[in-house]
C-alpha positions in Angstrom: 0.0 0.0 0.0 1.5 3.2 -0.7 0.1 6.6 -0.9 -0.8 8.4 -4.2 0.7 11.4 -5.6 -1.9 12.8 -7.8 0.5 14.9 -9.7 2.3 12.2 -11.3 -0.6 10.1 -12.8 -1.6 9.6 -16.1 -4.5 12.3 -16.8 -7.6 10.9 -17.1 -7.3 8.9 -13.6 -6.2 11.9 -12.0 -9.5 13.3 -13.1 -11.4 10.6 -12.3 -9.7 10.8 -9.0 -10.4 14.3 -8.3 -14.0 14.3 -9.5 -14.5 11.6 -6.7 -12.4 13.2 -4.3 -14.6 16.8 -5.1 -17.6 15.1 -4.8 -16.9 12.8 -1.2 -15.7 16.1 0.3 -18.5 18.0 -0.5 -20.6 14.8 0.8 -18.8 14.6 4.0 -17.7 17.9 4.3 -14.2 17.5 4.6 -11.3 20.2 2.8 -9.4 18.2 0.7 -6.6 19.0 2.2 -7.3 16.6 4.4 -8.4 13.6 2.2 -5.5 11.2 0.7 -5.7 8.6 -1.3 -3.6 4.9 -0.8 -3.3 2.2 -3.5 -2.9 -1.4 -3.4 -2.0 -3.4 -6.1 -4.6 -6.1 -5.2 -8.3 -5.3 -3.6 -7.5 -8.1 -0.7 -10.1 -10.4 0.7 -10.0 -8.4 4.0 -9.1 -4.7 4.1 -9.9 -4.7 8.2 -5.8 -5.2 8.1 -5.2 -2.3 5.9 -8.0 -0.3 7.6 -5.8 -0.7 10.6 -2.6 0.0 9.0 -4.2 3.8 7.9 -5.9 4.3 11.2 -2.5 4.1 12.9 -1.5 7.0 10.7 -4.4 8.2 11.9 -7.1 8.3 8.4 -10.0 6.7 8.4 -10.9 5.4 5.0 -14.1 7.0 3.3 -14.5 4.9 0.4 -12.6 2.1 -1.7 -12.3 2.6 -5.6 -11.2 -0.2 -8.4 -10.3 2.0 -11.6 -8.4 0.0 -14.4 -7.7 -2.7 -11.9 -5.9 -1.0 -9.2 -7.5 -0.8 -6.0 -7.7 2.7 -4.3 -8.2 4.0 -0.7 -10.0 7.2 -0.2 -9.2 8.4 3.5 -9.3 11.1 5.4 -7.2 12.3 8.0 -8.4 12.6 11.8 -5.7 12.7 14.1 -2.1 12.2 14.4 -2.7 9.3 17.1 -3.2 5.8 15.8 -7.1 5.4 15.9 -7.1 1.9 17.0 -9.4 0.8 14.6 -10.2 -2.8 12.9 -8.6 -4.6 15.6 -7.8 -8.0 15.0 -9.4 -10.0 17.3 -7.7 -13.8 17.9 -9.9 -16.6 19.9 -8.2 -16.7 23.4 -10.3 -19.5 24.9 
């Protein structure tokens, strides 16, 4: 998973990008200063382990794209603590 640069991809997915980007801030009413995208080069079974990966950066992700086969992370930032979410839970009986 690594996070996208917006700048340095090929122009109609940054468009595509950026319409959806416009569009979920207005929705949630975030700045978009505050919203960054991650990519994975595979939309995994489970995301709960990427879901906790970005919420110890502290992003909670807002919605999940597949454009040309690539599966994208729309997030948005909430705090600079990890947010302790999707906790993987393990049977401890």
């Amino acid at each position: 998973m690594r996070a996208v640069d917006l700048d340095k991809l090929a122009p109609d997915l940054r468009q595509e990008l950026l319409s959806s980007l416009k569009e979920l801030a207005d929705d949630v009413g975030a700045d978009l200063n505050n919203i960054a995208i991650y990519e994975c080069g595979f939309a995994p079974v489970r995301i709960q382990h990427l879901i906790n990966e970005l919420g110890k950066k502290g992003y909670v992700v807002l919605e999940t794209l597949v454009i040309n086969g690539r599966f994208y992370l729309v997030t948005l930032k909430k705090s600079d603590k990890d947010l302790k979410l999707a906790v993987d839970y393990e049977f401890r009986g």
